[in-house]
KOLRO-374663 format. One record per residue (C-alpha): x, y, z; residue in three letters; residue number from 1. Coordinates in Angstrom, 1 decimal. Layout:
KOLRO-374663
ATOM       px       py       pz   drenvex   vonu
ATOM        X        Y        Z       ALA    NUM
...
//
This chain:
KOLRO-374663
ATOM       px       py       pz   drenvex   vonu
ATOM     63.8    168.2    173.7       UNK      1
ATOM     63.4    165.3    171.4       UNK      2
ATOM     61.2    161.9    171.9       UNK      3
ATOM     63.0    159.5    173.0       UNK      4
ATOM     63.1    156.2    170.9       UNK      5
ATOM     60.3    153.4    171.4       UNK      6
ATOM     62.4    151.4    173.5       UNK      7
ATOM     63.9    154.0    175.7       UNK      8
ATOM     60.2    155.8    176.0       UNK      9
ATOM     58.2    155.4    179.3       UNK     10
ATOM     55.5    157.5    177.8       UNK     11
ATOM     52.7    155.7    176.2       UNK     12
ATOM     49.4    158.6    175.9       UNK     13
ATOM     46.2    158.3    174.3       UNK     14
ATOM     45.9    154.7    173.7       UNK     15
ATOM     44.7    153.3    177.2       UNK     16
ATOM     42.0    150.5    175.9       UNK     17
ATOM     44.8    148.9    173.5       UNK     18
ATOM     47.3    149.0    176.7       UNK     19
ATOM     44.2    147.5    178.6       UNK     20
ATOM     43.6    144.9    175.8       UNK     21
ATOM     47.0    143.0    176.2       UNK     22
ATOM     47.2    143.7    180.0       UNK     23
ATOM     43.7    141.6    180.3       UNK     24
ATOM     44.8    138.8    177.8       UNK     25
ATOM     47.6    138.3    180.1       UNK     26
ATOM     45.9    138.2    183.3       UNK     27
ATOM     43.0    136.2    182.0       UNK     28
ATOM     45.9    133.3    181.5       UNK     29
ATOM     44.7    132.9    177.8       UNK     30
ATOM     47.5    135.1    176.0       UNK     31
ATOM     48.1    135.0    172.3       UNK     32
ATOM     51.2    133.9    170.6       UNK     33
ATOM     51.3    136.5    168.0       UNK     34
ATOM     50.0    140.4    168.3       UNK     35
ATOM     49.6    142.8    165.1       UNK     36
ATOM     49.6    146.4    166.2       UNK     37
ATOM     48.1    148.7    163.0       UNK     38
ATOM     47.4    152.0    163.0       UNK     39
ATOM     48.8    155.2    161.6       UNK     40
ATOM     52.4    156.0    161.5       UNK     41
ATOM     53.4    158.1    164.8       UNK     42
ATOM     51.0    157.4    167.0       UNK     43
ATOM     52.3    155.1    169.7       UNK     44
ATOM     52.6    151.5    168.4       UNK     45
ATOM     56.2    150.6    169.0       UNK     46
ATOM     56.5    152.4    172.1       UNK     47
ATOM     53.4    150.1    173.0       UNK     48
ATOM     55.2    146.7    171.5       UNK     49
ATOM     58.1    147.8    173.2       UNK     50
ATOM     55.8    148.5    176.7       UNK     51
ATOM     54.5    145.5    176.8       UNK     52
ATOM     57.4    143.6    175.9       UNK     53
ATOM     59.4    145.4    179.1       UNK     54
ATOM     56.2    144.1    180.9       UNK     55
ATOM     56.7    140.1    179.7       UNK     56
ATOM     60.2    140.3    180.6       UNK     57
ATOM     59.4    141.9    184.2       UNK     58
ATOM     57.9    139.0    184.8       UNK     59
ATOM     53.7    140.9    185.1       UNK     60
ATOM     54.2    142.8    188.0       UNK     61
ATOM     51.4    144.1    189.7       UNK     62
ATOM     50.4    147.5    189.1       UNK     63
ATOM     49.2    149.8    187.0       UNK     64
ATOM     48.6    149.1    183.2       UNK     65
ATOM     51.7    148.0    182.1       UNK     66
ATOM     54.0    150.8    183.1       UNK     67
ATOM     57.6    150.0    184.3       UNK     68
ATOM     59.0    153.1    185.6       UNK     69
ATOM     62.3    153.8    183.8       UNK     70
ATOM     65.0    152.7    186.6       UNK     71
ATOM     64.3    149.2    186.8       UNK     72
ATOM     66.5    146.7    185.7       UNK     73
ATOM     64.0    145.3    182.5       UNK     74
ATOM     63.6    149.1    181.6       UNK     75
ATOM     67.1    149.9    181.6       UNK     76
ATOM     68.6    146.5    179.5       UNK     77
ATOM     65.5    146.9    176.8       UNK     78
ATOM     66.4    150.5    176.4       UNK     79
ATOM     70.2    149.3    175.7       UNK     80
ATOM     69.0    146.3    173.9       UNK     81
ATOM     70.8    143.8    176.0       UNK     82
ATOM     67.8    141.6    177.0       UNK     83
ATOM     68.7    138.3    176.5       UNK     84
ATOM     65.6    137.2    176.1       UNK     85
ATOM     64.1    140.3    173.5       UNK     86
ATOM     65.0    140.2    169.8       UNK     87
ATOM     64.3    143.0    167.7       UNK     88
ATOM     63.6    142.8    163.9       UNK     89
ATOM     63.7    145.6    161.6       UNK     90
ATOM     65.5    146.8    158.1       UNK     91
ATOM     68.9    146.2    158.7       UNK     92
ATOM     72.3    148.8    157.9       UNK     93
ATOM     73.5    147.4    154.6       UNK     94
ATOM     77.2    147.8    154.4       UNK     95
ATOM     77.4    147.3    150.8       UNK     96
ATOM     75.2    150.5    150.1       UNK     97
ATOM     75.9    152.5    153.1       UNK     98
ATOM     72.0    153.0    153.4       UNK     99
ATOM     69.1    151.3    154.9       UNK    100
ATOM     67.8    148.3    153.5       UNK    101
ATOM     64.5    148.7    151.9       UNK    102
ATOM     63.3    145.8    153.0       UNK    103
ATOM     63.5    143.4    156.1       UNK    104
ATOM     64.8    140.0    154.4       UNK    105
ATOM     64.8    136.3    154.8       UNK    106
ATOM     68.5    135.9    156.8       UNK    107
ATOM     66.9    138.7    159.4       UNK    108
ATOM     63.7    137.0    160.1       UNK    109
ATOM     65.6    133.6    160.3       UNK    110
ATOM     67.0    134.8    163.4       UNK    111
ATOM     63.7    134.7    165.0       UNK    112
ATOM     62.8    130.4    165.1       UNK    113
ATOM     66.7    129.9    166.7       UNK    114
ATOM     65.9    132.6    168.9       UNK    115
ATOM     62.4    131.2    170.0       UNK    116
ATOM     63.9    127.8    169.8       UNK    117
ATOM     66.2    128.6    173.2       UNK    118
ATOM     65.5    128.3    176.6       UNK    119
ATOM     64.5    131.6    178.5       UNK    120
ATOM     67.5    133.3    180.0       UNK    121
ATOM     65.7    134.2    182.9       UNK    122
ATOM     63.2    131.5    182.9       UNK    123
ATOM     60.2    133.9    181.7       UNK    124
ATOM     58.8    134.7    178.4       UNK    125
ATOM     61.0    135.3    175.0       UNK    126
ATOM     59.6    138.6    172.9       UNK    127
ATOM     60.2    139.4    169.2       UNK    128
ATOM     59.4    142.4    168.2       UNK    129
ATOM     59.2    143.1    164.4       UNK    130
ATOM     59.2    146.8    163.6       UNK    131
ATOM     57.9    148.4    160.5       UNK    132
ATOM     56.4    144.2    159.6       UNK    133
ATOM     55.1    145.8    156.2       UNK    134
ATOM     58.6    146.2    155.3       UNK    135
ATOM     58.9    142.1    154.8       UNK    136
ATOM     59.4    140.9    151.7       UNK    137
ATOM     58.0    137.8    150.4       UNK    138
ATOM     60.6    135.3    151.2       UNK    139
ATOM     60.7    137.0    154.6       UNK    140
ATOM     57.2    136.9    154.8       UNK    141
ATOM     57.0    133.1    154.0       UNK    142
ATOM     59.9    132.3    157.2       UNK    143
ATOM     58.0    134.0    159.3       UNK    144
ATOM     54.5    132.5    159.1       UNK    145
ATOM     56.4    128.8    159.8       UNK    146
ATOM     57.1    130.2    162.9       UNK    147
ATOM     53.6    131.7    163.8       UNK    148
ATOM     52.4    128.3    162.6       UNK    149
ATOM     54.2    126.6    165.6       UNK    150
ATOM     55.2    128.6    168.1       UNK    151
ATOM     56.7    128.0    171.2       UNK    152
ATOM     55.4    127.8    174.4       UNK    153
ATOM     56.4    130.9    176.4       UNK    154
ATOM     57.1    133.1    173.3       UNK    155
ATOM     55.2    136.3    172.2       UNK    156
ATOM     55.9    138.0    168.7       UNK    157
ATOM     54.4    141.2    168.3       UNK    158
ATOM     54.3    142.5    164.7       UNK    159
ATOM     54.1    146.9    164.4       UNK    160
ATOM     52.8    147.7    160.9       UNK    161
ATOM     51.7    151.0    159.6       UNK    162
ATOM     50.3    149.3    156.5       UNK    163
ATOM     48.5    145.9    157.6       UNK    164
ATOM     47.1    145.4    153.9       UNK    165
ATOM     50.8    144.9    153.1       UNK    166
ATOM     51.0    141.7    154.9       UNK    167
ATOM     50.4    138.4    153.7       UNK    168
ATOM     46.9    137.4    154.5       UNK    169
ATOM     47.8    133.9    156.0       UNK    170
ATOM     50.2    136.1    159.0       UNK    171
ATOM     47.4    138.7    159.4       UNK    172
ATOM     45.3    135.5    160.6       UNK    173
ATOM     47.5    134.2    162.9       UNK    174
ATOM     47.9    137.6    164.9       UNK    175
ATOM     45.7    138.8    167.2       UNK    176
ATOM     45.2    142.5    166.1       UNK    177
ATOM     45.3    145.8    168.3       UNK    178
ATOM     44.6    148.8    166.3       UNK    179
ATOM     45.6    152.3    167.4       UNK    180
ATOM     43.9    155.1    166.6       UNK    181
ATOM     45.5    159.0    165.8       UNK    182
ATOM     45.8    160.6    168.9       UNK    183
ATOM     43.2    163.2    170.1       UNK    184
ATOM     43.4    166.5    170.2       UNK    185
ATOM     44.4    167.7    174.2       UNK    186
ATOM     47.2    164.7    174.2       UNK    187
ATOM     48.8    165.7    171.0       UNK    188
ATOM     49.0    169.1    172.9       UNK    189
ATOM     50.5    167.4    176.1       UNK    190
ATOM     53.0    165.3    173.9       UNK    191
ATOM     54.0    169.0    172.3       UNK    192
ATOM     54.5    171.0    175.1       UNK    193
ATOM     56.5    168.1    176.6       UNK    194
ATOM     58.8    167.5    173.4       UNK    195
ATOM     59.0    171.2    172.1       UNK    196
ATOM     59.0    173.2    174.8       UNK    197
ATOM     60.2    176.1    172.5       UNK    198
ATOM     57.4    176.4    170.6       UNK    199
ATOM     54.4    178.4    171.3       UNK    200
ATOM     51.1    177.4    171.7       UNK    201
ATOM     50.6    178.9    167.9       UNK    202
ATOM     53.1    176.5    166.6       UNK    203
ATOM     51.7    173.7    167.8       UNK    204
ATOM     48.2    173.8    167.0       UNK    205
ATOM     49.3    174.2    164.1       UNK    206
ATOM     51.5    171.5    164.2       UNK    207
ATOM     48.9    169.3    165.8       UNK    208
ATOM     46.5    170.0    162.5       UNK    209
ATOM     48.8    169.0    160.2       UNK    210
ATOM     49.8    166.0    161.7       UNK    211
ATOM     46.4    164.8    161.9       UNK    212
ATOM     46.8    163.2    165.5       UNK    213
ATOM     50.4    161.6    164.8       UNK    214
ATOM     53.3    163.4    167.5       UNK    215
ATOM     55.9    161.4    165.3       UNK    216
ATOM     54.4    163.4    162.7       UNK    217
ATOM     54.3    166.5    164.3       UNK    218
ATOM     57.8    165.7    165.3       UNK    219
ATOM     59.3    165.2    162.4       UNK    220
ATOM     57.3    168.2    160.7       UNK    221
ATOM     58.7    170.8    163.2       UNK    222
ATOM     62.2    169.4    162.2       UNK    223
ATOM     61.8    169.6    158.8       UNK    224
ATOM     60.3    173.3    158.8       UNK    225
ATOM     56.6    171.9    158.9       UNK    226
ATOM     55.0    175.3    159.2       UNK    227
ATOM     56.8    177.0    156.3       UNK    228
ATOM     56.5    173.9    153.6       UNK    229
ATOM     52.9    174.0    155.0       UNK    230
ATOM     52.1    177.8    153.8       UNK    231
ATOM     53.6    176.5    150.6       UNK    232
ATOM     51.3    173.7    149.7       UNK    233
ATOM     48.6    176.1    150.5       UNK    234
ATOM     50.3    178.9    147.8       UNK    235
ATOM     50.6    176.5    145.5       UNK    236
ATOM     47.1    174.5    145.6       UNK    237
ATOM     45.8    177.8    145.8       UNK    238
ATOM     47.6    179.3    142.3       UNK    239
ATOM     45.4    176.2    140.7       UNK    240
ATOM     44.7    175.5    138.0       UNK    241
ATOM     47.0    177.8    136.5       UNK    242
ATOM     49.9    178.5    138.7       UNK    243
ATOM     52.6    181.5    137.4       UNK    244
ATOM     55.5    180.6    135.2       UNK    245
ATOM     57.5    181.1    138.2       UNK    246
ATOM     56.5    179.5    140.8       UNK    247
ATOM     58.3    176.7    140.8       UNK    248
ATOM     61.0    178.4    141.1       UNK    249
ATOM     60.2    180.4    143.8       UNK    250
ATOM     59.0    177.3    145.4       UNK    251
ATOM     62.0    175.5    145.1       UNK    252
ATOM     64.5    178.2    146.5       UNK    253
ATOM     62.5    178.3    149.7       UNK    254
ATOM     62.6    174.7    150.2       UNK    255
ATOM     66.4    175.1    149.6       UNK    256
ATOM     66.8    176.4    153.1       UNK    257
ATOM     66.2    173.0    154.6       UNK    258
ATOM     67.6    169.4    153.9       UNK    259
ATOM     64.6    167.9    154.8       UNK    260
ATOM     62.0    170.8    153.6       UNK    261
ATOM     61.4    168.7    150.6       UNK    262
ATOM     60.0    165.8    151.7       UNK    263
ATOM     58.1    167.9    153.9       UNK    264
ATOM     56.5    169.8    151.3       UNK    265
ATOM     55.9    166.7    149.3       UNK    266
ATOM     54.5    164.7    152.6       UNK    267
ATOM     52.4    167.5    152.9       UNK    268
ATOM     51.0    168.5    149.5       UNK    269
ATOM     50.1    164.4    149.1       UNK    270
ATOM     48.1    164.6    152.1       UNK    271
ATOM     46.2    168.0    151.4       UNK    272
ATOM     44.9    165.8    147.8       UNK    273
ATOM     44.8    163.0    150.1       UNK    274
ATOM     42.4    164.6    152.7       UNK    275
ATOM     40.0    166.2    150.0       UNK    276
ATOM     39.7    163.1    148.1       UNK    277
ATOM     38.7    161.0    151.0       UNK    278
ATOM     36.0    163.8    152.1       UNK    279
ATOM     35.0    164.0    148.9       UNK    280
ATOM     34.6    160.3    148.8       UNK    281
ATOM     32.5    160.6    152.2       UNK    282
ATOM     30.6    163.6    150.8       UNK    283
ATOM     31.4    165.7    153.3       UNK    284
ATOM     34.2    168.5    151.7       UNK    285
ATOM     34.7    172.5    153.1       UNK    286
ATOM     35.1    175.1    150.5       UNK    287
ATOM     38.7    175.4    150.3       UNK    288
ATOM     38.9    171.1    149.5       UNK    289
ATOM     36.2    171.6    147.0       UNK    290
ATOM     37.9    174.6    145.1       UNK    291
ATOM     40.6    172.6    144.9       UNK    292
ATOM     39.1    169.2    143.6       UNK    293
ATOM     36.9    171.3    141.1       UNK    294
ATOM     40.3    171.6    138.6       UNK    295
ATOM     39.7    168.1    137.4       UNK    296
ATOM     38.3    164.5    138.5       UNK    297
ATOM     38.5    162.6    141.6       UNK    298
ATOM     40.1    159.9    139.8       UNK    299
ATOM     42.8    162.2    138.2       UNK    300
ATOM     43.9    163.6    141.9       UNK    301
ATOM     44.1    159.8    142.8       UNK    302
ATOM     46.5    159.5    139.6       UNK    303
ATOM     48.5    162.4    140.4       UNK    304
ATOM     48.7    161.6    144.4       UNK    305
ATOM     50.6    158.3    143.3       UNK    306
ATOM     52.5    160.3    140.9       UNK    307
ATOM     53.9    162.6    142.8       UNK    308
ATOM     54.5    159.4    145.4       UNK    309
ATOM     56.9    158.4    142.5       UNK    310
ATOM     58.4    161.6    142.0       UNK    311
ATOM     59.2    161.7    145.6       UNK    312
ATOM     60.4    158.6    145.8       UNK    313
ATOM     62.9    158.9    142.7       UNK    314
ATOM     64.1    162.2    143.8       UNK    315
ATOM     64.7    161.2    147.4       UNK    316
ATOM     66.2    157.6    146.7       UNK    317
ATOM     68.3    158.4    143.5       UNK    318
ATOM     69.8    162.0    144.4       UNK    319
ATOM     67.4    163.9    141.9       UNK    320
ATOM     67.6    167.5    141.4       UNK    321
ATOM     64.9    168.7    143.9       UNK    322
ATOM     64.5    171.7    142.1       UNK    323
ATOM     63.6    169.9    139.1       UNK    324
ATOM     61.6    167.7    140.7       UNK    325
ATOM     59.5    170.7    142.4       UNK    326
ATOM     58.7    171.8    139.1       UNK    327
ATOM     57.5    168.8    137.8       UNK    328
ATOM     55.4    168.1    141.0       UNK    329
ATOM     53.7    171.7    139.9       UNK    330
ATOM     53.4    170.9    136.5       UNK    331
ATOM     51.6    167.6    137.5       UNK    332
ATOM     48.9    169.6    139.6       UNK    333
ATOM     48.5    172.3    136.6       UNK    334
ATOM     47.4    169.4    134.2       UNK    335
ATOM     51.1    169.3    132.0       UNK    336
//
């Protein structure tokens, strides 16, 4: 069993003050125009935009939180995406490329002030939900700050972003901002045992650690052989600083098994550098983190972490040779 999308989800665990936050500013009759939801990647904030926007458009019923239970009307046209009065915003198809855009542009956004500009269909509130907001580029960026300049009356716009830093300071300061936090560690285990029933509880503590409190994480790890690639960062970090001549190989042929095992293993070794940098940083590290970090300096693990980001990147976006790229990613860590 899969998790089903933010906007068909009625599930929303683990982030009960941030639910409470926007059900308050609501009540209290003093609700913002604009919402930014941060946090990590995974952890809940579009099913929450996506919540509360079900919520706007129910018209506030009473009850409790903001749930709507899944066979009312609101539920069932925001699911489909037929609420007149929702509009989504997010990178768009690209027909030209047959691939994702990379970035959300100025035509989308421009959707969102003749949207806001119309009367509610059913005489309520008008939502705008912008998904993945750090993916707006500048000229995008610029349209939609006019509009959280002057809003409407009657309009919410609620902004998801992984990577707030990546937003332009002036819309930052127009939002109010709810922050989510990774989930803890008995509701990532409720979220697993709901989503992969198959699994034992082995699997997903283990899945749960790597994840570091993200079920979208853990999600996507356990469908991209999470496990596995997992026991391979820890071969190869542990082969430093001089890991055999063929390693990469061997590296690369079980990675071969999976489409996505290689951006799992490369998700995965950039967090392992990632995590023992930052403890470092905090000067807090366990033995294994400070084996590892002993190789060379903290600010040449910072180097390599963005450069195997670029390696990653390249590979996956221009059809690389992952093999070739698995071997460079090694050679990196071993100093060549």
């Amino acid at each position: 069993m899969s998790a089903p999308s933010p906007r068909e989800n009625p599930l929303l665990l683990g982030q009960d003050a941030a639910e409470a936050m926007l059900a308050h500013a609501l009540q209290s009759g003093r609700m913002h125009h604009a919402w930014l939801i941060t946090g990590p990647q995974g952890v809940g904030k579009a099913t929450l935009a996506y919540r509360f926007a079900r919520y706007l458009l129910a018209g506030a019923p009473k009850g409790d939180g903001l749930t709507l239970p899944p066979e009312h009307p609101v539920f069932r046209r925001v699911a489909a995406n037929t609420h007149a009065d929702l509009l989504t915003i997010e990178r768009e198809w690209n027909e030209k490329t047959k691939k994702m855009r990379g970035e959300i542009v100025i035509d989308t956004v421009r959707e969102v002030s003749g949207f806001l500009r119309l009367t509610p269909a059913e005489g309520g509130w008008r939502v705008v939900v912008v998904d993945g907001a750090e993916d707006i580029n500048r000229n995008a960026a610029n349209a939609l700050l006019k509009v959280l300049e002057e809003p409407p009356p009657r309009a919410v716009i609620i902004l998801v972003c992984s990577a707030a830093g990546r937003l332009l300071p002036t819309i930052r300061s127009r939002c109010r901002r709810l922050r989510l936090g990774p989930l803890d560690a008995p509701t990532m285990q409720t979220l697993l045992t709901r989503y992969l029933p198959e699994a034992d509880a082995d699997q997903h503590t283990r899945l749960a650690g790597l994840a570091e409190g993200s079920i979208g994480r853990a999600l996507t790890l356990a469908a991209g052989d999470g496990i596995p690639a997992a026991e391979l960062v820890n071969r190869v970090l542990d082969s430093l600083p001089r890991p055999g001549v063929l390693l990469g190989d061997e590296v690369a042929d079980a990675l071969g098994r999976s489409e996505e095992a290689f951006s799992t293993f490369m998700d995965l070794l950039r967090a392992a550098i990632a995590a023992a940098v930052r403890e470092a940083g905090r000067g807090h590290i366990d033995p294994e983190q400070a084996k590892l970090l002993g190789v060379r300096s903290l600010a040449d693990w910072v180097d390599i972490w963005h450069a195997l980001g670029s390696l990653q990147a390249e590979t996956e976006g221009l059809y690389l040779d992952k093999r070739q790229a698995v071997s460079r990613a090694i050679m990196m860590l071993a100093g060549r």
